[in-house]
Structures are given as structure tokens and as C-alpha cells.
N, C-alpha and C positions, 0 to 999 in steps of 0.2 A: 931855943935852938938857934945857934949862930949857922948865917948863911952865908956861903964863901961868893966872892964874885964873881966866880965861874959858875957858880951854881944857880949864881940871878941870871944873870947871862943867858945861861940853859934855860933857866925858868921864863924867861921872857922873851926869848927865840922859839919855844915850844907854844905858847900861848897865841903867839902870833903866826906860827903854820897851821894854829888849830882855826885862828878866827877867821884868818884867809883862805883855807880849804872850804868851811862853811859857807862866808860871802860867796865867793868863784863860784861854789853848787847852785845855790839860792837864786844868784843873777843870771847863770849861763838856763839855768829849766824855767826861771820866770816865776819864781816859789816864793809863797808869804814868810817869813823872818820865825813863824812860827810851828816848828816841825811837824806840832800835832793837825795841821792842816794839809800836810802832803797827802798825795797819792799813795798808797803801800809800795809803790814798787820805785819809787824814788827815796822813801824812806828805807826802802833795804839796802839798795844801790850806796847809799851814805853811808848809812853804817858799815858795810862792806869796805867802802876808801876809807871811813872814819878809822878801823879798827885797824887795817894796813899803817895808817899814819900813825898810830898810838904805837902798832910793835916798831915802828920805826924809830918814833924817840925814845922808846924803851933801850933800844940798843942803843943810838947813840949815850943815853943816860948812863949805860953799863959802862961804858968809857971816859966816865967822869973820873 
């Protein structure tokens, strides 16, 4: 499967709002690096932004 360079692009701008939304979480609550160590209600809290952020490059993807 050839990858276009818009498509790395994408891929490599989306990976990076994925692993900076995680840091930014992790650091601002004071949270160990490993999920399954959270509280429940800071693990739902994420997945909750986590899932907004995915329909987000969902859509921008659509516009590829």
C-alpha cells in the first residue's frame, strides 16, 4: 500500500495530537503514564476527550 505525502502528513499530525492530548492529561491530574492505574473517573473523563479527538480527525481524514 503506497502512502501519499499528504497522507504521512496526516498520519503524523494525528499521532502527535494523540500523544500530546495524553501527555497534557497525565501531567495537568498528576497521573502515572499507565492508564490502568487511574482513578475511574479520570479514565472516563479521557476517553470521553479521547473519543471527541478521534471524531475530530475522523473528519478532517474525510477531507483527504
Amino acid at each position: 500500500m503506497n502512502v501519499s505525502p499528504a497522507e504521512e502528513n496526516f498520519i503524523r499530525a494525528r499521532s502527535k495530537a494523540m500523544s500530546d492530548h495524553f501527555m497534557e492529561f497525565v501531567v495537568a491530574r498528576g497521573l502515572d503514564m499507565d492508564a490502568d492505574t487511574w482513578p475511574d473517573a479520570d479514565r472516563s473523563e479521557f476517553e470521553v476527550r479521547n473519543r471527541a479527538l478521534i471524531d475530530e480527525w475522523k473528519r478532517k481524514a474525510e477531507r483527504l
